[in-house]
N, C-alpha and C positions, 0 to 999 in steps of 0.2 A: 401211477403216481400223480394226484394232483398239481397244478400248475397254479402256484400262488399269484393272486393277483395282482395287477401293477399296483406300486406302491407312488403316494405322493408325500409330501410336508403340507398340503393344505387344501380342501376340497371345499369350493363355495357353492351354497345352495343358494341359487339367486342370478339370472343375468341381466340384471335391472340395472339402474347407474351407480347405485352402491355396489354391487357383486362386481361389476365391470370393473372399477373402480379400484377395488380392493385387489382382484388380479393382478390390474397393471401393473401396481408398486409392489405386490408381492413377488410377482416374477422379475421384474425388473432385479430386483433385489437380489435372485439368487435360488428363488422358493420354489420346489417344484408345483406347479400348480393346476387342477383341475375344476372345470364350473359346470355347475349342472342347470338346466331350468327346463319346466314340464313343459313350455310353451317356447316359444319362439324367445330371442333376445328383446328385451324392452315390450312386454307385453302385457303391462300388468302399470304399475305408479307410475313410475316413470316417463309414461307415455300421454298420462292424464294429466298433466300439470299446466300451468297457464305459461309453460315455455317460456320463462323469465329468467335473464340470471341475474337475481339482483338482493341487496339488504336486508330486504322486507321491511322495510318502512314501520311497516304497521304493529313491528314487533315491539318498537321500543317502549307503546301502550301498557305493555307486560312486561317493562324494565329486564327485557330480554338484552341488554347493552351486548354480552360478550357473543350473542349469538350475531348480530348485526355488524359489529365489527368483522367477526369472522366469516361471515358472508361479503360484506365490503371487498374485504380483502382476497377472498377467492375467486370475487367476481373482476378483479385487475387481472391475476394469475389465469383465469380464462379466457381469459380477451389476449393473452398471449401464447398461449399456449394452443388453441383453438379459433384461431384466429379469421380463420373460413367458416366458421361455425357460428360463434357467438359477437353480435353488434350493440354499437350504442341504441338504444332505445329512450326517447324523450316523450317526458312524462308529465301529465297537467293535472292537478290535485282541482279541481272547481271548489269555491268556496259560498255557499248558501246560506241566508241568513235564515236561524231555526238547526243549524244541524249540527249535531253532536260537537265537530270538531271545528270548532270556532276559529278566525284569522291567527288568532293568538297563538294556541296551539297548536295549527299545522305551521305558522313560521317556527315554533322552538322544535318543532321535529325535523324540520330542511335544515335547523342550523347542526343539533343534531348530528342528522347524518353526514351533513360536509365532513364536518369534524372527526366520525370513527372512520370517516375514509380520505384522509387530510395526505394520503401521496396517490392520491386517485390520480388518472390520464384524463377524464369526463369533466366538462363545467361544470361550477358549484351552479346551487340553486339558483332562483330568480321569483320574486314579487309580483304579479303584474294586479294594476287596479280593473275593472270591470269593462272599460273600454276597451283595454289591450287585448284582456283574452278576446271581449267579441271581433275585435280587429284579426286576432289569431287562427279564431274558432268561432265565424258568424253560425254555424248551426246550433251552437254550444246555447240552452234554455235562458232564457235571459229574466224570466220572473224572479227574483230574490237572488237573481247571483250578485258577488258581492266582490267577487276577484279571483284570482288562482294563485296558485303555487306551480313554480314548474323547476323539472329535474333532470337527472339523466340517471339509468339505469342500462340492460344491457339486455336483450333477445336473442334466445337460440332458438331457430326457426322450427328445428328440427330434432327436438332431443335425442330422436331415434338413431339418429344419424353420431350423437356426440358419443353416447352409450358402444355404438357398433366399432366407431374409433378406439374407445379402449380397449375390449374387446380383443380388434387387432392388434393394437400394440402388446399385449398380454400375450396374445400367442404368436407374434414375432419372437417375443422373450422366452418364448419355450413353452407355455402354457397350452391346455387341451380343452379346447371351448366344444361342450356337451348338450345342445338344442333339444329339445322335443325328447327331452330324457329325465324321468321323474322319481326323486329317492323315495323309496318304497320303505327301508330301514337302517336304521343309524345304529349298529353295531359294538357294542365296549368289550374291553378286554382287562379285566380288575380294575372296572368304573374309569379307564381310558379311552376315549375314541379307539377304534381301529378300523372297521370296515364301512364302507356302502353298499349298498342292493340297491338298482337302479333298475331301471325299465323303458329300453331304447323306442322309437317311434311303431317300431313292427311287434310291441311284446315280448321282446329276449329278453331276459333278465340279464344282467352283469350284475359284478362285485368290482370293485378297488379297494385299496386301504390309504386311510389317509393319518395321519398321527394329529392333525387340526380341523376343525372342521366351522366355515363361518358361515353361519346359517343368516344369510340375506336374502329374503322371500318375500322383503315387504308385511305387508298384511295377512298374507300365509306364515310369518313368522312361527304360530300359536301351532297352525295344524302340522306344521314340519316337524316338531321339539315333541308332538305325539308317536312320532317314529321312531322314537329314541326308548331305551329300557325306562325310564319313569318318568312319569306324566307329569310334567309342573301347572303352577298354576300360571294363568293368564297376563299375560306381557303387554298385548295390544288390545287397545281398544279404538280402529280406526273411523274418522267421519268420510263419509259419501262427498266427493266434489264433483261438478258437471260442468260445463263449456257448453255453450253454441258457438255454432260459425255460420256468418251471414254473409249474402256479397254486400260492396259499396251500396252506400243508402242515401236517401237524400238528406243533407246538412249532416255527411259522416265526417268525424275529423278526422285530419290530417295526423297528428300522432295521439298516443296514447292515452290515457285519459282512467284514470283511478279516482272512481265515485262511492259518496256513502249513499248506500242504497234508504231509501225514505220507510219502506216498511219495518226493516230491522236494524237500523245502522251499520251491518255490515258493511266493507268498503268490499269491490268489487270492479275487476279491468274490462275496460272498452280497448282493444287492442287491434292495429290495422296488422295483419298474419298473412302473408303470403298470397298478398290480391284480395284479402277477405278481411275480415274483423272475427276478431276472437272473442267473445262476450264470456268475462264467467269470475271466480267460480263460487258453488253454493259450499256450505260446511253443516253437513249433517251427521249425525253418530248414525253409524249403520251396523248392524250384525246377522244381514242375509248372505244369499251364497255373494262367494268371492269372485266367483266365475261367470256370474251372466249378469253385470252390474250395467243397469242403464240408467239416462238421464229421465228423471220421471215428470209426468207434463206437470206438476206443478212447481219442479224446479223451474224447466223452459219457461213457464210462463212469469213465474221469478224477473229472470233475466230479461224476457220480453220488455213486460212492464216496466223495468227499471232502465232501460235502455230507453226507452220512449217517452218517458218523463225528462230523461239530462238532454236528449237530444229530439223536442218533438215532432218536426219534420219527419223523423226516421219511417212514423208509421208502420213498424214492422208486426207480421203476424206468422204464425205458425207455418203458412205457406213461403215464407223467407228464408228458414231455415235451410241451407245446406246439407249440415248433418252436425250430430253433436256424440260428445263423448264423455265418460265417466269413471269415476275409479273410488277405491279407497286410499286416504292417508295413513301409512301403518303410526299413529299415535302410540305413544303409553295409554295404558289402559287405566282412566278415568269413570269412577259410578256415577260423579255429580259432578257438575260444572257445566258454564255454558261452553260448548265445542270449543270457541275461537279463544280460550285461555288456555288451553292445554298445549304444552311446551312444543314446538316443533325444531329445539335442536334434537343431535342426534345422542343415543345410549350405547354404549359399547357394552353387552349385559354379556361376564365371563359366566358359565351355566354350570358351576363346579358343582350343584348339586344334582341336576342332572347324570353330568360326563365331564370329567375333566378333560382340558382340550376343547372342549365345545363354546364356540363365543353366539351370542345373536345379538343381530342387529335392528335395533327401535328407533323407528321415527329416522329423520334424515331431511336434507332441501336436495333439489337436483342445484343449486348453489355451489354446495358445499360438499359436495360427493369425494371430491379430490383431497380433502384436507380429512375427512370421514378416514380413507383410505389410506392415509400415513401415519394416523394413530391404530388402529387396527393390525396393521402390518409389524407396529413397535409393538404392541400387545401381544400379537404372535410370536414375537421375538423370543419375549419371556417367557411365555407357555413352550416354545418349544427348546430354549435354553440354548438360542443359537444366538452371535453376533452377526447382525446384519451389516451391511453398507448404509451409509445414508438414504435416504428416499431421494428419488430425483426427479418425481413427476412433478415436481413444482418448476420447473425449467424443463423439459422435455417436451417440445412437440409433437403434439401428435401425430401421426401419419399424415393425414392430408394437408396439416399445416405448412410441409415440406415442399418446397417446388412451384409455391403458386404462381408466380411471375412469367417463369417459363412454361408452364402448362397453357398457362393464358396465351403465349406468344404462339406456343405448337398450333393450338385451336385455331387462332386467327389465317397463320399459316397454311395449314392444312388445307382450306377450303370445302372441308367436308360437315361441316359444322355450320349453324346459320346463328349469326348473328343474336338471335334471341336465347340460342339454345347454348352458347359460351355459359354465360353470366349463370345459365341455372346450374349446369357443369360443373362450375366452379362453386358454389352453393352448397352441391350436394356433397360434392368430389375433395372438393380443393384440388392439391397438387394430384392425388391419384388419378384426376381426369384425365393424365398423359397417358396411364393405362388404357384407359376405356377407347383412347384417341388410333392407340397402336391396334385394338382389335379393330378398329373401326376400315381401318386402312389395312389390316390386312384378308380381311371377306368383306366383298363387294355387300352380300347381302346383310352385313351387318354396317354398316356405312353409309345408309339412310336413316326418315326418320318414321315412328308409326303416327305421325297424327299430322294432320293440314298446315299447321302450326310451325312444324319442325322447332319442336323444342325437347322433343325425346328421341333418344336413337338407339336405335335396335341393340349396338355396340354394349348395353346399359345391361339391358338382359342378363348376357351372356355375363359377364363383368361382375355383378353381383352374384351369381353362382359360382362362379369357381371361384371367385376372391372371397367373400362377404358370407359364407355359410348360409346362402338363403335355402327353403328347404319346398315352401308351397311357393302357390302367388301372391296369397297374399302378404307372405315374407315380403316380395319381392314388392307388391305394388306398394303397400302401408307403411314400411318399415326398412323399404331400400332405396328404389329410385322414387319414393313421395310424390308418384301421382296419387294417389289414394285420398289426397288430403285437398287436391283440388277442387275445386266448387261443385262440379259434376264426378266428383274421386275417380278419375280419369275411366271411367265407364267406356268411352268410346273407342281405347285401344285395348281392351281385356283382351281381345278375341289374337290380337297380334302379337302381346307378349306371351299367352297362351300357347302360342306355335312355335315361339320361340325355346320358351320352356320345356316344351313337353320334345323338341329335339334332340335340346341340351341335356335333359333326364335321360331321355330315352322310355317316356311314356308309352303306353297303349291310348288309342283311343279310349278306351275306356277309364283308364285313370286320370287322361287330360281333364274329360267331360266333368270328373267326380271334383278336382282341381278349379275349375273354372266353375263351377257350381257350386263351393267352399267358399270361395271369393267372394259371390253375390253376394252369399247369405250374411259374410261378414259387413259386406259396403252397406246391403241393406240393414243391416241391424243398426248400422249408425244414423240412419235417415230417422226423420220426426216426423208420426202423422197423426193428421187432423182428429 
């Protein structure tokens, strides 16, 4: 007798900040819930964003009003809800005489945005004349500047990190978070959803049945909806965005800094990131593979040039670079227009002629992921003819949001922790760093730290695999414990998290070797050369 497969109420293709997103409140709610993604959690959009949470300013150009507000206003409910996570971030508009967005019109857009965010916690804007900023910001180019605008908005350091949080709070609520596992086919039963075919890390195939099915894949949107009985047409059409990351430079400022670039009027962030400056991003329509997306040298040199113009001490050259990163915007798909018009609120697209039951999800901000995710869940409501509960992720803390105060105190307490290495703890951790604190203390050999520094400890490893679904390293380096992202993407302790790993696995030598050889190839793919 066959053994029918587990059944769900909702299976998401996608573990990006939208898929994550949508879990939480679906399970919160009640729903049974499963997520699939071919790749790691946040592997893909998500991960390539210029780490902001914030308005978009730039939107209301495109009398995009209600998406600005709704980002506004996501961007307060983040800052609470996420509160180890996401920071105020103060922002300097420079004002040049010759360029697009003259004094006039960047004051009506600071006024503006006060205004759609008028029960903000953040100070309104502020005016300064030409001497201020350079009293502010002496590195800041002083040929034709004419003043600034300055603001607040909000920085999540680590998106990787805010993603991995819903995530868990999703499968605290019951939810089955499915990694390095790829739907192969999308199943109907009298033009209903009913099954998945899926394909675990080792090539098994599975099945589940799910009665909904929300297909968030980002920019894979178009090739997932091919796995389904009929081929629709085209949804997305996303543009290429790049990043650099450079260390401090000479005349780097102090905060942030949103310039219109002089070759194409593009505006574009000069952002201080985690000991580094974040330089980016470009907006190009792309439709190469999805899968090996890199930053191309004439983006970099984009970004060079335009950095070294607003700030010309910087001096920076190709050998500056750190490492840089890339991705696609999963946009609606656009034949004409210049990129940076094309809408980036988000599309709830029901796919009734597809499969009934079938929803996918277009375009999105890592913003507004949370608000994405309460209307989606009400949509599913309907399609699946059930009353739900309220949504509650709009007050619900996240996991690590819980506890911080005494986790902080434990740390200090402890003695086992150094001083440098609290603060990043709490960064990555928030409150769950009392976890990591309890393995620390209870194996000696996990109770120090692997680098000179002591600002990472061994405790972390472990901590991210058995809590955190990490699966390779560089789950673990890029997308858990964030050295990956350091200046030298923590290169110098591979070889000690690798030991640590391949214990807690229970690796061969041989598979550590193929593990720590994955890892390179991925760090090094991020690097820029000459």
């Amino acid at each position: 007798m066959t053994k029918e497969p587990l059944r769900y109420d909702v299976a998401i293709i996608g573990a990006g900040v939208n898929g994550a997103g949508i879990a939480r409140d679906a399970a919160l709610r009640g729903l049974s819930v499963i997520v699939f993604d071919k790749n790691d959690m946040c592997s893909g959009t998500s991960a390539i964003s210029s780490r902001l949470i914030h308005g978009g300013l730039r939107y209301l150009e495109y009398a995009e009003i209600p998406l600005v507000y709704e980002s506004l206003h996501e961007r307060r409910c983040l800052r609470r809800i996420a509160k180890h996570l996401v920071k105020p971030l103060r922002i300097n508009i420079p004002i040049f005489s010759g360029a697009r967005r003259g004094p006039l019109l960047i004051r009506l857009g600071m006024i503006a945005y006060d205004i759609l965010s008028f029960n903000k916690l953040l100070p309104r804007h502020d005016m300064l004349n030409r001497e201020e900023i350079r009293s502010q910001e002496p590195g800041l180019r002083d040929v034709g500047l004419l003043g600034a605008a300055r603001y607040f908005d909000a920085q999540v350091t680590f998106a990787e990190r805010l993603v991995l949080e819903n995530l868990l709070a999703a499968r605290s609520a019951g939810a089955e978070i499915k990694t390095y596992s790829e739907v192969r086919e999308i199943r109907t039963c009298d033009s209903v959803v009913d099954t998945i075919r899926f394909s675990d890390r080792d090539g098994q195939e599975h099945e589940v049945g799910a009665s909904s099915i929300v297909n968030a894949s980002g920019p894979w949107v178009d090739e997932v909806l091919k796995r389904a009985p009929r081929t629709p047409r085209r949804f997305v059409g996303g543009t290429k965005g790049s990043h650099i990351i450079v260390s401090p430079f000479a005349g780097a400022p102090k905060d942030a800094f949103y310039v219109e670039a002089a070759e194409d009027g593009r505006p574009f962030f000069i952002i201080p990131w985690n000991d580094q400056y974040l330089i980016g991003t470009t907006d190009i329509r792309y439709d190469e593979s999805l899968d090996t997306i890199r930053a191309s040298r004439a983006e970099v040199d984009y970004l060079v040039a335009e950095t070294n113009r607003v700030f010309p001490n910087a001096d920076l050259g190709i050998g500056d670079i750190n490492f840089a990163y890339a991705g696609v915007r999963p946009l609606p798909y656009r034949e004409k227009g210049p990129e940076s018009a094309i809408t980036r609120r988000h599309i709830i697209k029901v796919n009734r002629k597809i499969a009934k039951g079938l929803i996918s999800i277009i375009g999105g901000k890592l913003t507004t992921y949370r608000n994405l995710g309460e209307q989606t869940v009400n949509r599913l409501a309907k399609l699946l003819h059930r009353k739900l509960p309220e949504c509650r992720t709009r007050d619900t803390l996240l996991p690590g949001a819980w506890g911080i105060d005494r986790a902080r105190d434990l740390l200090v307490a402890s003695g086992l922790v150094p001083e440098q290495a609290t603060a990043r703890l709490l960064s990555i951790y928030g409150g769950r760093a009392s976890a990591v604190l309890e393995l620390a203390k209870a194996d000696p050999a996990l109770g120090v730290t692997m680098d000179p520094e002591g600002r990472y400890l061994a405790a972390e490893v472990v901590f991210v695999i058995r809590e955190e679904f990490a699966v390779t390293l560089a789950d673990i380096v890029f997308r858990r414990m964030m050295v990956g992202y350091d200046a030298d993407q923590g290169r110098s302790i591979y070889d000690a998290i690798a030991s640590l790993a391949s214990s807690e696995f229970g690796w061969s030598s041989e598979a550590a070797s193929d593990e720590l050889r994955a890892l390179i190839d991925f760090a090094d793919s991020l690097r820029v050369t000459a």
